[in-house]
Phi, psi and omega in degrees: 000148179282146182283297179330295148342283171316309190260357153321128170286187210197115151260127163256144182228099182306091167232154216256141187268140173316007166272329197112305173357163176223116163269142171260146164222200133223186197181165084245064151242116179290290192293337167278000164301283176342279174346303168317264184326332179285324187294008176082356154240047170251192177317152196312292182311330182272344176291132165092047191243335191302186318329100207264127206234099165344108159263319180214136184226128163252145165274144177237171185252351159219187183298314165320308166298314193314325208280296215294293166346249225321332160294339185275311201289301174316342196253017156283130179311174172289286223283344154295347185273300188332293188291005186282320181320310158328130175300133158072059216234317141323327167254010175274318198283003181253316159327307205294293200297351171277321207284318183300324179293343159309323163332000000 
């Protein structure tokens, strides 16, 4: 692996599909993920869902962090995914799950 690699951040990103729906993902180039998604070759869930519109990106400091975010957020009801959408409510909620993991 490359040290530019190694040291790239990782997004985890929230975003909402042209259904209303809400996807989670990570990347890090967000907006060329997105881009991905709209051309129908991002994720499964996301084709014929576009135009897909950013609600919310936490930056993480490893790959590791990003994937835990993101299953934690993904094992959320909707109206709790819903309210992560709120400025800066993603990074409150990434505190909250570092810190239980740490109990």
């Amino acid at each position: 692996m490359k040290r530019s690699e190694r040291t790239e951040p990782w997004f985890v990103y929230l975003a909402r599909c042209a259904d209303g729906s809400l996807y989670t993902g990570i990347a890090r180039d967000v907006a060329a993920r997105i881009a991905k998604h709209d051309a129908g070759k991002g994720a499964k869930y996301t084709r014929g869902r576009g135009p897909l519109e950013v609600c919310a990106v936490r930056r993480c400091q490893s790959h590791g962090e990003a994937l835990r975010l993101e299953l934690a957020v993904k094992a959320l009801p909707r109206p709790a995914k819903e309210s992560l959408t709120r400025p800066r409510r993603l990074a409150a909620f990434a505190r909250e799950t570092r810190r239980d993991e740490r109990d």
